[in-house]
N, CA, C and O atoms as a GROMACS GRO file, in nm:
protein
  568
    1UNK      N    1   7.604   8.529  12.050
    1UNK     CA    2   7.745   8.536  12.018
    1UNK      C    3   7.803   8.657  12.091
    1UNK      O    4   7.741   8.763  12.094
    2UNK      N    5   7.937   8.640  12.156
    2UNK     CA    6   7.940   8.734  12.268
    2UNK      C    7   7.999   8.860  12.142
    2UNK      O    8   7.962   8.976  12.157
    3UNK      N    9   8.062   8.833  12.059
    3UNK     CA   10   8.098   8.940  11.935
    3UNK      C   11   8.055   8.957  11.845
    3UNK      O   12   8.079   8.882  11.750
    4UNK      N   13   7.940   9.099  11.832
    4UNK     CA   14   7.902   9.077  11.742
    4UNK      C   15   7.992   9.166  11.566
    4UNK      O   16   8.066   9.262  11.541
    5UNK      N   17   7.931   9.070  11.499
    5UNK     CA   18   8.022   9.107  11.347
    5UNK      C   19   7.956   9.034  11.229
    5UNK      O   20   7.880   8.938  11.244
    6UNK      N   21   8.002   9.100  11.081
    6UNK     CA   22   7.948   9.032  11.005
    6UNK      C   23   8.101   8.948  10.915
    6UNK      O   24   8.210   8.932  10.971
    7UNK      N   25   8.076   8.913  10.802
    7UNK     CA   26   8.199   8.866  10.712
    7UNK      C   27   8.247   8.738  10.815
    7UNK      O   28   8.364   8.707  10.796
    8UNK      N   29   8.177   8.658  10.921
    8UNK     CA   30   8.307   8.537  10.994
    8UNK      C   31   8.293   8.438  10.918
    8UNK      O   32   8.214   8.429  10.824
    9UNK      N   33   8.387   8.343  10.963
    9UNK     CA   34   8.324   8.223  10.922
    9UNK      C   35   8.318   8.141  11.021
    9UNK      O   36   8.356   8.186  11.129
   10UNK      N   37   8.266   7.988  11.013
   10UNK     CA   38   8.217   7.939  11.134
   10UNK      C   39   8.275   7.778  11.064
   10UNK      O   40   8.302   7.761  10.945
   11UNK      N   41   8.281   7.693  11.150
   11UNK     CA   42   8.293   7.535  11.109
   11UNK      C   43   8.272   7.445  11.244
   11UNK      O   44   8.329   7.465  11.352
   12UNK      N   45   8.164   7.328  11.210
   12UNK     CA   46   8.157   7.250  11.336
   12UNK      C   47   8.238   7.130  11.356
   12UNK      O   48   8.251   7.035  11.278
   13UNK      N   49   8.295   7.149  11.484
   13UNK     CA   50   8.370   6.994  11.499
   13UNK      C   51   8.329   6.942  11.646
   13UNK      O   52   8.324   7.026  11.736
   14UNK      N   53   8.308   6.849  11.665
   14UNK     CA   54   8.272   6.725  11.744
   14UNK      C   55   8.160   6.822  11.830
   14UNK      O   56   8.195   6.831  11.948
   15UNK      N   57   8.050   6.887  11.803
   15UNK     CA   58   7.931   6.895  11.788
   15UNK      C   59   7.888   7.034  11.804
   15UNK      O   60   7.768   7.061  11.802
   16UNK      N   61   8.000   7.148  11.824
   16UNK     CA   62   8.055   7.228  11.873
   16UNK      C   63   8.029   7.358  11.718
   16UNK      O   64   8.063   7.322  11.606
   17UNK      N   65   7.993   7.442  11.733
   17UNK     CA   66   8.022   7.557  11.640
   17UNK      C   67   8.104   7.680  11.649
   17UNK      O   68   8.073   7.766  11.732
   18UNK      N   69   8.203   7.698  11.573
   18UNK     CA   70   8.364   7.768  11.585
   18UNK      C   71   8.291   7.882  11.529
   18UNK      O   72   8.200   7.842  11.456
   19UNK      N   73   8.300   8.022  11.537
   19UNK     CA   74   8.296   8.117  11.476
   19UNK      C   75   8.391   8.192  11.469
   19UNK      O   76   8.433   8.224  11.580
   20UNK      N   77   8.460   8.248  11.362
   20UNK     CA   78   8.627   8.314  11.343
   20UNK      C   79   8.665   8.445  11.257
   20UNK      O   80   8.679   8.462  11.136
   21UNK      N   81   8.676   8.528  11.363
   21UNK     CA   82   8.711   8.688  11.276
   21UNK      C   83   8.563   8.752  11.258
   21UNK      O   84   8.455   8.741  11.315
   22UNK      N   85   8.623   8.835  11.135
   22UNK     CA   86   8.497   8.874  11.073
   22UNK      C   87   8.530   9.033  11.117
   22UNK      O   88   8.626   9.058  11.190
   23UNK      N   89   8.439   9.141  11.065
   23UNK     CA   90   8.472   9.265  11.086
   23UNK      C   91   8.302   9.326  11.157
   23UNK      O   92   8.183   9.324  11.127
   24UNK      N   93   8.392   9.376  11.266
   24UNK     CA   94   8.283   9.418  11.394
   24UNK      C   95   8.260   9.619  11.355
   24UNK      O   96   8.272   9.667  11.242
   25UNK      N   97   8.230   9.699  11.480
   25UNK     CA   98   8.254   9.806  11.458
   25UNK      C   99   8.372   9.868  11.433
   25UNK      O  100   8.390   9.975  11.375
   26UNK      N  101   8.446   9.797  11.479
   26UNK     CA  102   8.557   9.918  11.500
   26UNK      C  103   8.683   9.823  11.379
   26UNK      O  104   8.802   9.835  11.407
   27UNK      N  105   8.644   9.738  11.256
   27UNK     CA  106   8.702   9.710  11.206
   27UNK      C  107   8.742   9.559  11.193
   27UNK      O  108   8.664   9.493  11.262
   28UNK      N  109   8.819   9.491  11.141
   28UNK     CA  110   8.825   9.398  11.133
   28UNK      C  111   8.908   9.308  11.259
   28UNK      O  112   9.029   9.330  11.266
   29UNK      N  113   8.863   9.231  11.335
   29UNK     CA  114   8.894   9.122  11.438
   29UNK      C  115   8.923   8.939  11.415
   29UNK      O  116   8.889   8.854  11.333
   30UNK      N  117   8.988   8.943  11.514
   30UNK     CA  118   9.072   8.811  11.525
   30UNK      C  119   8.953   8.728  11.683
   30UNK      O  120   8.974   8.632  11.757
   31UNK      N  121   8.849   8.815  11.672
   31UNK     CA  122   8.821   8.683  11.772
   31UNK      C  123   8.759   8.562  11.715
   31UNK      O  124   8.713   8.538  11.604
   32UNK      N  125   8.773   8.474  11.855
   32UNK     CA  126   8.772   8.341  11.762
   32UNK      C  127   8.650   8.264  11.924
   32UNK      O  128   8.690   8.242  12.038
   33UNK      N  129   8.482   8.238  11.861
   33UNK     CA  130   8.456   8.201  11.998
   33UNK      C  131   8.386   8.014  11.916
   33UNK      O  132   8.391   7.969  11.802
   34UNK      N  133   8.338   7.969  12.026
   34UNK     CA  134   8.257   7.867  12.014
   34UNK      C  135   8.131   7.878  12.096
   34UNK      O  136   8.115   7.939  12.202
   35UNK      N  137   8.032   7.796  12.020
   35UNK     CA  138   7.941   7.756  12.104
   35UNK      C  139   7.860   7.599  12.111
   35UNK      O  140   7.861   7.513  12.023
   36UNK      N  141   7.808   7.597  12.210
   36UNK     CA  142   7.799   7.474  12.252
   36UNK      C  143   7.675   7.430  12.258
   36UNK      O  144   7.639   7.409  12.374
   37UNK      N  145   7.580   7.404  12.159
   37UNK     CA  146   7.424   7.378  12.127
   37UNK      C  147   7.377   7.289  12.239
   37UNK      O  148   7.265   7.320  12.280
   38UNK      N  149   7.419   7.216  12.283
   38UNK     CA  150   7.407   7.142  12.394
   38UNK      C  151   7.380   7.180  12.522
   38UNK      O  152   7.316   7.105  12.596
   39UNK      N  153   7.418   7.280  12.556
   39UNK     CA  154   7.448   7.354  12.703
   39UNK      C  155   7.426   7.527  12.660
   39UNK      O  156   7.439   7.616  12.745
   40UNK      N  157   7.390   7.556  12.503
   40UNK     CA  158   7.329   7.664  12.500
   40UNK      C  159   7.427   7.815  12.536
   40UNK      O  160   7.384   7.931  12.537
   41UNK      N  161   7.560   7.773  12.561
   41UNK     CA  162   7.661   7.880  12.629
   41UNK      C  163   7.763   7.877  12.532
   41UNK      O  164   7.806   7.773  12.483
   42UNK      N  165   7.819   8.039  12.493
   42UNK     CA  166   7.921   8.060  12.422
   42UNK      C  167   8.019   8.110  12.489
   42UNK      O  168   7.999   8.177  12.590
   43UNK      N  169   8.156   8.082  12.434
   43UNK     CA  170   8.307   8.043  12.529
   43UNK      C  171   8.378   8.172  12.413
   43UNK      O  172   8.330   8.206  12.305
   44UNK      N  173   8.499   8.222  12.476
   44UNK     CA  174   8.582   8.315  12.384
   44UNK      C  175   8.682   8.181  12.390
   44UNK      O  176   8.662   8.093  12.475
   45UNK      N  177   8.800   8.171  12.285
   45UNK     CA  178   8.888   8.088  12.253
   45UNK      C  179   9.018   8.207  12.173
   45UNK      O  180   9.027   8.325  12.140
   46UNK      N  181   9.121   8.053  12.169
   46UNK     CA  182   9.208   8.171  12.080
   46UNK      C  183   9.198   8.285  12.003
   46UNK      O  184   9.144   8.252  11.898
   47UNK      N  185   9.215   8.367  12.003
   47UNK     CA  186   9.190   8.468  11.892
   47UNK      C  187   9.255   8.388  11.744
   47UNK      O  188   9.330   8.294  11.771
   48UNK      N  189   9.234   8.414  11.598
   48UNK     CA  190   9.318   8.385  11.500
   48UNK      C  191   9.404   8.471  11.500
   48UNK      O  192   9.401   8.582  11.554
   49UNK      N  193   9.526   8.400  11.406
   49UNK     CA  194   9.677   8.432  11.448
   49UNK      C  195   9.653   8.610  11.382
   49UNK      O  196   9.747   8.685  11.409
   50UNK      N  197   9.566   8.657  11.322
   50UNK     CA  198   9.541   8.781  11.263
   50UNK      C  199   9.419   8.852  11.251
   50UNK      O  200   9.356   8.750  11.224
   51UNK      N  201   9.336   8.936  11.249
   51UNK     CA  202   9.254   8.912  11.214
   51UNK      C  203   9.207   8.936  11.058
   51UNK      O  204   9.273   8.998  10.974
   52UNK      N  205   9.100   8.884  11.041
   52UNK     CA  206   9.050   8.900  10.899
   52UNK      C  207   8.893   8.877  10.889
   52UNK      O  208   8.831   8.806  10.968
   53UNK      N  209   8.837   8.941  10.785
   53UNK     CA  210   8.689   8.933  10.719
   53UNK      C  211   8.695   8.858  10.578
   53UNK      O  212   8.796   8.839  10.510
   54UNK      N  213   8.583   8.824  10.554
   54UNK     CA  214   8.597   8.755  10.442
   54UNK      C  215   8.692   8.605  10.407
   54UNK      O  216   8.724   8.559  10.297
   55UNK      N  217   8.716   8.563  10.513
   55UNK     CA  218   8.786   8.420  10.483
   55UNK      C  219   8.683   8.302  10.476
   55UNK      O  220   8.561   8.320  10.476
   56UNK      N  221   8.750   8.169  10.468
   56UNK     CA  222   8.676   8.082  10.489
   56UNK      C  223   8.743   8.009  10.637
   56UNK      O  224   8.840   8.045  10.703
   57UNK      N  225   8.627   7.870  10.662
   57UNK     CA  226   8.681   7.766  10.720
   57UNK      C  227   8.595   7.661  10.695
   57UNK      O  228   8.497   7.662  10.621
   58UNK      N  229   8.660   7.526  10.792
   58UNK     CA  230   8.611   7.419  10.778
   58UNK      C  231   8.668   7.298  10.845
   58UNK      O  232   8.790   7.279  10.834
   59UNK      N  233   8.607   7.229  10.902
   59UNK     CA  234   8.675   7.123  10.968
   59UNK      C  235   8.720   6.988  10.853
   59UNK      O  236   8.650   6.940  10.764
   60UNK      N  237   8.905   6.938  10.902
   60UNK     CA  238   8.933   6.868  10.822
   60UNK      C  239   8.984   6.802  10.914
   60UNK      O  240   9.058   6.850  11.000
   61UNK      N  241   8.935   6.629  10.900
   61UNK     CA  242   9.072   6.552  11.011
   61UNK      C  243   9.053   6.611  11.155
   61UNK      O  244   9.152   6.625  11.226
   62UNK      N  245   8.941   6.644  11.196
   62UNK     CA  246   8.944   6.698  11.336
   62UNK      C  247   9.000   6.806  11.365
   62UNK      O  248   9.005   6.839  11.484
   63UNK      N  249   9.051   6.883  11.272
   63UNK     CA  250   9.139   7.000  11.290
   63UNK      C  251   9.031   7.090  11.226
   63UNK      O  252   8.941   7.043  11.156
   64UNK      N  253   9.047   7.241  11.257
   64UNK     CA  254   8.952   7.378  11.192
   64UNK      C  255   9.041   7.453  11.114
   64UNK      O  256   9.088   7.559  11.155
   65UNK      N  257   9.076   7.389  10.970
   65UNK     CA  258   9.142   7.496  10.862
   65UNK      C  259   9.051   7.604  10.892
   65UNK      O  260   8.944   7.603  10.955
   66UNK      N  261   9.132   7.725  10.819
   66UNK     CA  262   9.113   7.856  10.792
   66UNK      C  263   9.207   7.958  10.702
   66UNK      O  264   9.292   8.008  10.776
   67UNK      N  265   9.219   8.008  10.553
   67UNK     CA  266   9.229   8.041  10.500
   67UNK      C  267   9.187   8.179  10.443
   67UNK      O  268   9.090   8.229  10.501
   68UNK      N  269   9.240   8.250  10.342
   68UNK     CA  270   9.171   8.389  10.272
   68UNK      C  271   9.170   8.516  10.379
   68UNK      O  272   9.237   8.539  10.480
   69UNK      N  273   9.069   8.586  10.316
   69UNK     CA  274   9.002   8.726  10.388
   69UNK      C  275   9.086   8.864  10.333
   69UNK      O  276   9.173   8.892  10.251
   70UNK      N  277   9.021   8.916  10.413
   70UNK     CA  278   9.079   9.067  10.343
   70UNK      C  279   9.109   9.169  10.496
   70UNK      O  280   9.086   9.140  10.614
   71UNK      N  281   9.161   9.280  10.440
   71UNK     CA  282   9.191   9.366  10.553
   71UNK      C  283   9.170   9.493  10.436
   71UNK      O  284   9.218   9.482  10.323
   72UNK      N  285   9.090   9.615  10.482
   72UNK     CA  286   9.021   9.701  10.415
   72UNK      C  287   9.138   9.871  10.452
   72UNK      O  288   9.133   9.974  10.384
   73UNK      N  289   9.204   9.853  10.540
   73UNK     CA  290   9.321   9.976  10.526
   73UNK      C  291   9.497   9.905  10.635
   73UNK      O  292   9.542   9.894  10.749
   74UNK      N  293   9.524   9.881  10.499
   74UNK     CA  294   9.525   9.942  10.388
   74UNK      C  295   9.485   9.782  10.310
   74UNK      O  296   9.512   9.672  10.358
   75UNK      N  297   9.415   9.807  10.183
   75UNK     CA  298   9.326   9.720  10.132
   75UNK      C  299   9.435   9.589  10.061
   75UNK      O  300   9.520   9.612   9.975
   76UNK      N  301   9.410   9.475  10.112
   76UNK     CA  302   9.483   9.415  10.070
   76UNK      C  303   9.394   9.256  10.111
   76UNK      O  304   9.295   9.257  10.184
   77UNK      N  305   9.454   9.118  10.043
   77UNK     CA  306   9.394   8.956  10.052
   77UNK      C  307   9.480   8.867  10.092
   77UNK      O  308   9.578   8.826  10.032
   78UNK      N  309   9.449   8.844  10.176
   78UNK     CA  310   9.544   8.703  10.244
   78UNK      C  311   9.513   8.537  10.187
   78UNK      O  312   9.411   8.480  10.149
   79UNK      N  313   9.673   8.492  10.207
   79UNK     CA  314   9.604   8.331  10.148
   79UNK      C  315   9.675   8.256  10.263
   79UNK      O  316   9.703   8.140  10.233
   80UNK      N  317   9.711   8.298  10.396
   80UNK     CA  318   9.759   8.237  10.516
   80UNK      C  319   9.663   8.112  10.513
   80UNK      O  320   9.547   8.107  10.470
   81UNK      N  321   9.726   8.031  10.558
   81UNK     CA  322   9.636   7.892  10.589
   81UNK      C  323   9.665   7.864  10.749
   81UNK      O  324   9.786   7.862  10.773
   82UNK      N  325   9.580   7.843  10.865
   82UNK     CA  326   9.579   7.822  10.973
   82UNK      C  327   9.508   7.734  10.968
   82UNK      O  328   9.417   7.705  10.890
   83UNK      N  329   9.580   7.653  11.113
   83UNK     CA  330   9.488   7.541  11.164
   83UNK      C  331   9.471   7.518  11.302
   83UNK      O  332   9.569   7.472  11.361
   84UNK      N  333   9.348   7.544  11.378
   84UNK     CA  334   9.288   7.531  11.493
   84UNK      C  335   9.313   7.377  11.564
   84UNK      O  336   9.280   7.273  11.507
   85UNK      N  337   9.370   7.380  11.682
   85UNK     CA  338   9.353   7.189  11.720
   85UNK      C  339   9.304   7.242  11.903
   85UNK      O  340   9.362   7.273  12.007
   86UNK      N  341   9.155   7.225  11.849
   86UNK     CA  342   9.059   7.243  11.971
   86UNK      C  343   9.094   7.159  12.116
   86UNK      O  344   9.063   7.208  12.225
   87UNK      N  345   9.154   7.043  12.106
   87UNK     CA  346   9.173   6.985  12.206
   87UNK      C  347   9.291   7.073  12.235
   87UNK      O  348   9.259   7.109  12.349
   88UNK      N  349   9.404   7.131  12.213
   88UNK     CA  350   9.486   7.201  12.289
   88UNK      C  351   9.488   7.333  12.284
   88UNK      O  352   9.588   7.392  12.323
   89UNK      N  353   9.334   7.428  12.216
   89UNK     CA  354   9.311   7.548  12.206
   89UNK      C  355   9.436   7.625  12.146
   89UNK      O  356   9.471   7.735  12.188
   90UNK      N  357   9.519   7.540  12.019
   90UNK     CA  358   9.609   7.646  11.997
   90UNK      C  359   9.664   7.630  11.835
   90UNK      O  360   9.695   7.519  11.791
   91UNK      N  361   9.673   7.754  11.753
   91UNK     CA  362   9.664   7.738  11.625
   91UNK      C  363   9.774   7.714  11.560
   91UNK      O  364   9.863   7.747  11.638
   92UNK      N  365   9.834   7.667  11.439
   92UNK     CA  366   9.951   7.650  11.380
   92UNK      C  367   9.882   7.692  11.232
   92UNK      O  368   9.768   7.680  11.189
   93UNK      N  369   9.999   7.746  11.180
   93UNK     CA  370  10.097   7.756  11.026
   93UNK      C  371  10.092   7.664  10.950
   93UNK      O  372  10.169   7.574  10.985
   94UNK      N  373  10.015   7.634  10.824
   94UNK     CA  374  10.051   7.560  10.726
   94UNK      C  375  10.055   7.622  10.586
   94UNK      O  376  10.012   7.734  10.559
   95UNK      N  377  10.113   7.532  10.496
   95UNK     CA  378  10.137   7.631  10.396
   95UNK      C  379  10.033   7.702  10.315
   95UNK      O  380   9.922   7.653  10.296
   96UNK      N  381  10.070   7.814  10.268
   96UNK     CA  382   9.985   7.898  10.209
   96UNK      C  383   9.892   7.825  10.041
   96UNK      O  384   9.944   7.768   9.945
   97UNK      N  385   9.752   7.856  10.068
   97UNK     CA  386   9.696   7.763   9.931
   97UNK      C  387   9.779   7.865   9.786
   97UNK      O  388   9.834   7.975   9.789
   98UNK      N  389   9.763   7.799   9.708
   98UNK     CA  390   9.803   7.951   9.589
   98UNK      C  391   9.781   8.087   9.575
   98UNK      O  392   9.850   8.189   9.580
   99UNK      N  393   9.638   8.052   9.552
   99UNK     CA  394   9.558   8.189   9.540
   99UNK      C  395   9.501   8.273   9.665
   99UNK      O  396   9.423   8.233   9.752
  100UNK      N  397   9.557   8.393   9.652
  100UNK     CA  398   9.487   8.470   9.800
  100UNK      C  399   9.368   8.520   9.732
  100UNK      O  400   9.364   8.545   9.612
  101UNK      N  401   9.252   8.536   9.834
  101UNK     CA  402   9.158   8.581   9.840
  101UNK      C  403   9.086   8.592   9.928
  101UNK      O  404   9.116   8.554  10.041
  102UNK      N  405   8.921   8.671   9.884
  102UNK     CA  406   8.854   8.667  10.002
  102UNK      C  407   8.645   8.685   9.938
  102UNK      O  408   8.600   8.702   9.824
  103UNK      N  409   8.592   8.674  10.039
  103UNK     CA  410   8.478   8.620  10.005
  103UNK      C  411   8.474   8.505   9.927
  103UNK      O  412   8.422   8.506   9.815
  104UNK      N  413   8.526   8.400   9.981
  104UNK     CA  414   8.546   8.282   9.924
  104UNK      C  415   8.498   8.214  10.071
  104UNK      O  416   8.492   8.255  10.187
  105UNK      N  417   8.457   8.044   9.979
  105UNK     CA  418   8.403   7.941  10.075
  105UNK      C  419   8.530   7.833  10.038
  105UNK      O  420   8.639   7.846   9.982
  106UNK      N  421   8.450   7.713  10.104
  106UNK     CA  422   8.444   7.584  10.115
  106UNK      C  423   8.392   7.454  10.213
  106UNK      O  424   8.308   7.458  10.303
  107UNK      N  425   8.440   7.381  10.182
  107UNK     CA  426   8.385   7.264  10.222
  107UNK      C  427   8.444   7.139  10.228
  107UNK      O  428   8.492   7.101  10.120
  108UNK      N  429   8.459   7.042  10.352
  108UNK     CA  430   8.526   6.972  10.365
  108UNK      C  431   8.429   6.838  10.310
  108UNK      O  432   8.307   6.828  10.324
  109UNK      N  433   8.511   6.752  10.251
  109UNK     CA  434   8.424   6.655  10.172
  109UNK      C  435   8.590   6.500  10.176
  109UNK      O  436   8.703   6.501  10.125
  110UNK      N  437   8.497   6.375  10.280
  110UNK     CA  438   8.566   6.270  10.267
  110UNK      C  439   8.711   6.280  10.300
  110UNK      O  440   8.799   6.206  10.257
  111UNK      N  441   8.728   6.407  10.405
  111UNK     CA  442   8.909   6.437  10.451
  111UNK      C  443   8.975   6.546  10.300
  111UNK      O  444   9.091   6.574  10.270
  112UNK      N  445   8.885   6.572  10.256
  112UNK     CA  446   8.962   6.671  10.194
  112UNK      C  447   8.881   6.837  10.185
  112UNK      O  448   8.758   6.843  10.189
  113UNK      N  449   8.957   6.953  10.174
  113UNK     CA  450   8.884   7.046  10.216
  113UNK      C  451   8.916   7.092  10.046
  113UNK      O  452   9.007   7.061   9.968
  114UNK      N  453   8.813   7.165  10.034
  114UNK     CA  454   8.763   7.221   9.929
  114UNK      C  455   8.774   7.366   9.938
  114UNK      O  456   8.725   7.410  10.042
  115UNK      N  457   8.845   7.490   9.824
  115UNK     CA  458   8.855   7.629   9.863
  115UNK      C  459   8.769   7.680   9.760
  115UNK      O  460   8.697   7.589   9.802
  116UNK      N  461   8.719   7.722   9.690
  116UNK     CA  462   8.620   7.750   9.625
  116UNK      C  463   8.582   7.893   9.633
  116UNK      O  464   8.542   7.944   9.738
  117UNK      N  465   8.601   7.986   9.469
  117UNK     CA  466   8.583   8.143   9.413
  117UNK      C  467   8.669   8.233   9.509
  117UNK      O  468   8.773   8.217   9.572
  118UNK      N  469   8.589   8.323   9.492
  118UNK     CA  470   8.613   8.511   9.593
  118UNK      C  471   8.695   8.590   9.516
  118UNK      O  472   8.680   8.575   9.395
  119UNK      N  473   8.760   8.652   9.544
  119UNK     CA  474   8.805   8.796   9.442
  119UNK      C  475   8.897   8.811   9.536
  119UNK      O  476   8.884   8.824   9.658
  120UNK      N  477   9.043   8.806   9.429
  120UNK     CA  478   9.163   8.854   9.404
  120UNK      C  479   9.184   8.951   9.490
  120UNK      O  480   9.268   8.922   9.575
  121UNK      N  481   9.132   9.070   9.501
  121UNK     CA  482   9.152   9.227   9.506
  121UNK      C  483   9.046   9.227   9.594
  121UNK      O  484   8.948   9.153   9.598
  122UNK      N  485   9.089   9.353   9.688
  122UNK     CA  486   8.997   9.344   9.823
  122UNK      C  487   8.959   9.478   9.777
  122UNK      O  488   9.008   9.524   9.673
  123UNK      N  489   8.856   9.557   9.864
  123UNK     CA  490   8.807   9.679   9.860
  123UNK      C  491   8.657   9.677   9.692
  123UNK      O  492   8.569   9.603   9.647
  124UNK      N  493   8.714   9.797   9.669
  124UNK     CA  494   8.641   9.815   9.566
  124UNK      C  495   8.683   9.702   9.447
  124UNK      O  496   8.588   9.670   9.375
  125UNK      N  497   8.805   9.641   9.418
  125UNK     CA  498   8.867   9.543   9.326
  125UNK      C  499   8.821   9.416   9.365
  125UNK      O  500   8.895   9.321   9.338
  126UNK      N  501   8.718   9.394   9.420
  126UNK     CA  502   8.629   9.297   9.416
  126UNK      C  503   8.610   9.238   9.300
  126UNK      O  504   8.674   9.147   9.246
  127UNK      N  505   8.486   9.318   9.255
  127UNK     CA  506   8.379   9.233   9.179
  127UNK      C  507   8.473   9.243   9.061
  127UNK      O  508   8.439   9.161   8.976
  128UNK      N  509   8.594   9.324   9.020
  128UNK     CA  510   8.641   9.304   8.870
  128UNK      C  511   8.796   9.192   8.887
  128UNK      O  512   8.895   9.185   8.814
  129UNK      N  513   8.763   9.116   9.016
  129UNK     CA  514   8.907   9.018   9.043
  129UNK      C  515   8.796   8.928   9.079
  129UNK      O  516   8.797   8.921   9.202
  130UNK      N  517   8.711   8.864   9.035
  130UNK     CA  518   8.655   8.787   9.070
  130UNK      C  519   8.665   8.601   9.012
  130UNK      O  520   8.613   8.564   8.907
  131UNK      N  521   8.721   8.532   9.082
  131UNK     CA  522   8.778   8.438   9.037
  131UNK      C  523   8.688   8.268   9.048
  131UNK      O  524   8.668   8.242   9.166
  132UNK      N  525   8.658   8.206   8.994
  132UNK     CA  526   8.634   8.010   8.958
  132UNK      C  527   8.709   7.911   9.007
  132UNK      O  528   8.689   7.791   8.989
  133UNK      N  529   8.805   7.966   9.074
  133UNK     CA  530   8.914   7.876   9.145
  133UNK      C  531   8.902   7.791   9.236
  133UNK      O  532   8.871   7.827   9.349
  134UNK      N  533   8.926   7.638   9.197
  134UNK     CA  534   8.866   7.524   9.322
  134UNK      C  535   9.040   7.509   9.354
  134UNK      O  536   9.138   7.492   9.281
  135UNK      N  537   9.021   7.523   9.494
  135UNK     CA  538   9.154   7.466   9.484
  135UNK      C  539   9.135   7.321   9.622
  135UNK      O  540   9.048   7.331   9.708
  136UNK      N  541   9.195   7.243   9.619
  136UNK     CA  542   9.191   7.132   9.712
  136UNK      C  543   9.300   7.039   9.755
  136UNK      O  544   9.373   6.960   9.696
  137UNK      N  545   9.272   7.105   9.971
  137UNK     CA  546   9.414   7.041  10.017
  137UNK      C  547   9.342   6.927  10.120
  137UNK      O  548   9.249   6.940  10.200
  138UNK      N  549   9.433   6.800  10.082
  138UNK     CA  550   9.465   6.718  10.128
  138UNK      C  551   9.535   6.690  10.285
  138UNK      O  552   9.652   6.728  10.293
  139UNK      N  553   9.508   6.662  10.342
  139UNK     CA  554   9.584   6.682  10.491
  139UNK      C  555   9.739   6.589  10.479
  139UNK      O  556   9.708   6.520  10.383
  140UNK      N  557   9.823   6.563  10.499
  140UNK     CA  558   9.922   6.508  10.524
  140UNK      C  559   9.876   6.356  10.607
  140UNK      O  560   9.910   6.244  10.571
  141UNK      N  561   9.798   6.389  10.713
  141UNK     CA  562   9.801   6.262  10.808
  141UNK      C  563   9.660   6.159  10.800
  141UNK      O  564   9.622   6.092  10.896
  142UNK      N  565   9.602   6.160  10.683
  142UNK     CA  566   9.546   6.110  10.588
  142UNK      C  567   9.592   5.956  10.596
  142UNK      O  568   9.552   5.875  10.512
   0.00000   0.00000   0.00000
């Protein structure tokens, strides 16, 4: 991976593995690369529209949602919802899920994506904002 970092998240679409953000040395980053198991070579791609650690993703409908994360100064949780459309390498705006957070997952299941836990409160307000929250969006073009 040409960046290295921990906190990304990653989602595969059409055979391809997305890796996105995540916080490197010098803080938290917006790069956004792929790689290509096939041919063994990793590509840089859009950056995300921000960067962040601690989010999720997941492929829905051929598209790479991406949601949550945190930013550590000044400490604060995002609930931005982005969406990756790999065939024209370029991201769009959709609406925000309810709950912001971060160290949270999910999982796309039958065209619908799944948002699932993480904590409220970034920094040290972690582990005492720690939330059970499924939340689940539906794509429009369904």
């Amino acid at each position: 991976m040409p960046t290295g970092r921990s906190e990304i998240t990653t989602a595969a679409l059409a055979g391809r593995i997305f890796v996105a953000g995540g916080i490197g040395h010098f803080g938290t980053t917006g790069a956004f690369e792929v790689y290509d198991p096939k041919t063994d070579h990793w590509r840089a791609i859009a950056d995300i529209p921000a960067p962040r650690g601690g989010h999720t993703a997941a492929a829905v409908a051929g598209l790479i949602h991406v949601t949550g994360g945190e930013a550590l100064s000044p400490a604060r949780v995002f609930a931005e919802h982005w969406v990756f459309d790999a065939a024209g390498n370029r991201w769009a705006t959709l609406p925000d899920p309810p709950t912001p957070r971060h160290g949270l997952d999910s999982v796309s299941i039958d065209g619908e994506w799944y948002v699932i836990g993480g904590g409220t409160g970034a920094g040290a307000r972690t582990l005492v904002t720690l939330t059970n929250v499924i939340e689940i969006y539906t794509p429009r073009n369904r």
